[in-house]
N, C-alpha and C positions, 0 to 999 in steps of 0.2 A: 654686555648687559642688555643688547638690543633685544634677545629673545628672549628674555624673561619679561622683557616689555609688552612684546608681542604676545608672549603667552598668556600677560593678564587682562588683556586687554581685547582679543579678540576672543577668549572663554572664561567661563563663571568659576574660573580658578578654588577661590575661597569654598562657593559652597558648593564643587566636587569634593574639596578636602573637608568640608563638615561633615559631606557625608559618608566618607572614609572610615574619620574619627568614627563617628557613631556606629557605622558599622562594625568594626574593629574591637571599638570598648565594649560593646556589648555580646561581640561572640566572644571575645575572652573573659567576659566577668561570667558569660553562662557557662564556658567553658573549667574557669577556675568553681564555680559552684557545684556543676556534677562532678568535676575529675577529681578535688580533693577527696571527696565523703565516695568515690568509688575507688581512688587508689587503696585506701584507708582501708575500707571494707576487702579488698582484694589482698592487701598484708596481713591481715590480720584474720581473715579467714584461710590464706593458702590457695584459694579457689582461685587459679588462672586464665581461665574459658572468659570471664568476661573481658579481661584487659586485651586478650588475642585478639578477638572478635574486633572490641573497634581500633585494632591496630591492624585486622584483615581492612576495615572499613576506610582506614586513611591511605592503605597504598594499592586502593580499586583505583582507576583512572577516574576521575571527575565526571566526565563522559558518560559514565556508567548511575551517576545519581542523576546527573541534569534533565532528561527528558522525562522520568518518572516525576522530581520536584518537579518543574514547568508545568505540566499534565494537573497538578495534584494541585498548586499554588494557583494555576489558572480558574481550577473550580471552584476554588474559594474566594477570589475576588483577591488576591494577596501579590500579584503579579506588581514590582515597581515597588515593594511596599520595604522597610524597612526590617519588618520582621522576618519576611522571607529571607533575606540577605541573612541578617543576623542567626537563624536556626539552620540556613546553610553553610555558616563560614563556622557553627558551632561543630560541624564533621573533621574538620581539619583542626579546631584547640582543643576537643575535648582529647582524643588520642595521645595530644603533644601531653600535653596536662597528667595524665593518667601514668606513660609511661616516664616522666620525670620525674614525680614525685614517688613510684614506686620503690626503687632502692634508698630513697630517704627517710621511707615510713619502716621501710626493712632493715635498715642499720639502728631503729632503734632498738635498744636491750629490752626482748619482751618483759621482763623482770619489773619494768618502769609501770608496763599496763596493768601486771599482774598485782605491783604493790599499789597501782589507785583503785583495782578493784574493790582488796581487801578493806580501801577504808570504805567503799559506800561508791567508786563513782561508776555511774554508766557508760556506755558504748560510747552514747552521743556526747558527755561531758568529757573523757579521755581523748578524743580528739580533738574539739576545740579548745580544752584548756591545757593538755599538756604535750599533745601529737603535735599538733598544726605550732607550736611558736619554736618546738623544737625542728622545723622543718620549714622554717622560712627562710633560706636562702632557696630549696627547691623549689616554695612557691614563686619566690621573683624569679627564678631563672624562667618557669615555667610560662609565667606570664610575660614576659619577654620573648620567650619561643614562640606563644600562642599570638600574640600582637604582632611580631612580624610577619608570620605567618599568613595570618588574616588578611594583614595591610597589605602585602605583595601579592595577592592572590587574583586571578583575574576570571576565569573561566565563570563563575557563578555570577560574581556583578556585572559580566557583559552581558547575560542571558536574563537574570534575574533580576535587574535594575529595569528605570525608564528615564527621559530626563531629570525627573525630579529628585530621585537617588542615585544617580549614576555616582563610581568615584572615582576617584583620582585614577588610579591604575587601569579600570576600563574606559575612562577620557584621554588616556594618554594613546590611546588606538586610532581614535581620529587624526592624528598627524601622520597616519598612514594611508596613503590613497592607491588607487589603481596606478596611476600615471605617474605619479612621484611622491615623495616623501618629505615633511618637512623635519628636517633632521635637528635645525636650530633647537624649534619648539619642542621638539622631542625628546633631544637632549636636554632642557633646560626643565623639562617637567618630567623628569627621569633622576635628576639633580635634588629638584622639591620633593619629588617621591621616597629617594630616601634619606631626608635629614629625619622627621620622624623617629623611624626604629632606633639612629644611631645616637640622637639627643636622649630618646627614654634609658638604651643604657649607660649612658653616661650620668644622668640624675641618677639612675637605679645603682652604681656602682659602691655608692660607701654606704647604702641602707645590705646591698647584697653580703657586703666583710662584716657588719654589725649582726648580719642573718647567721652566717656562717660562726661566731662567737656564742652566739644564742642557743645554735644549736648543739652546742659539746655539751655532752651528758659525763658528771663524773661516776667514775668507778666504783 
């Protein structure tokens, strides 16, 4: 237990991990915001160009957005800032987001859309009132894909952060040095690192079987 002693005690443990959270919740709440209403639009039109595209976008190397963002983030005074992180870690949920929910918006019976047409409802009401709750266990898996995803990501919060936003996963590099390594600390904030993802799917586990009930369409 001595290095988890050590680990809180000689860094600001808690608020790298606020700033985790926050990063985290909110590239997957932007991510769950655009990827429903485009997977949705993408089932329902047939039209596959846009989900490839940022599905070309999530398996570019990192590398390949970072110094354009950097460049682009720098001239706008956005460097260290919270937003940057968050519209950067939204490249990596929106994708997850898009293509998990795609074969769930697909398996349903168009039949379903076709008869809330006929009584009067629109595009935008057939998806939130009868797409989206028939397709809630896709949305939790998705946002669980998209949060750990986020959480474990390191390339952008090392470049894209400063003290003040740094998080957990790019703080856990400091216990990396030239001459040696402190492996205790590393280990022991490699430990804290992932209880997170593994506690959200274990609350998320009996909303995800109640999702999966929710979503049988009868015959």
């Amino acid at each position: 237990m001595e290095n988890y002693v050590e680990l809180t005690r000689t860094t600001p443990f808690l608020s790298y991990a606020l700033n985790s959270l926050i990063v985290t919740v909110g590239s997957t709440a932007l991510g769950l915001l655009f990827g429903i209403p485009a997977a949705f639009a993408v089932s329902w039109t047939r039209i596959s160009w846009p989900a490839i595209l940022t599905l070309a976008a999530r398996m570019a190397p990192g590398t390949l957005f970072l110094l354009p963002w950097y460049v682009m983030f720098r001239q706008v005074g956005m460097i260290g800032s919270y937003t940057a992180l968050i519209l950067s870690h939204a490249v990596i949920t929106l994708p997850i987001v898009i293509w998990v929910l795609l074969p769930s918006f697909d398996g349903i019976p168009r039949s379903v859309f076709e008869a809330a047409q006929v009584d009067g409802c629109s595009v935008t009401r057939i998806l939130w009132r009868i797409a989206l709750p028939l397709v809630a266990s896709g949305v939790a898996v998705s946002a669980i894909l998209a949060f750990v995803f986020s959480w474990n990501y390191f390339l952008f919060a090392l470049v894209l952060s400063n003290g003040d936003t740094k998080t957990l996963i790019a703080a856990a590099f400091n216990f990396i040095g030239e001459g040696s390594t402190q492996w205790g600390a590393l280990m022991a904030a490699a430990t804290l690192i992932a209880l997170p993802p593994l506690v959200l799917a274990a609350l998320v586990q009996r909303w995800l079987v109640s999702g999966l009930t929710l979503g049988a369409v009868k015959g």
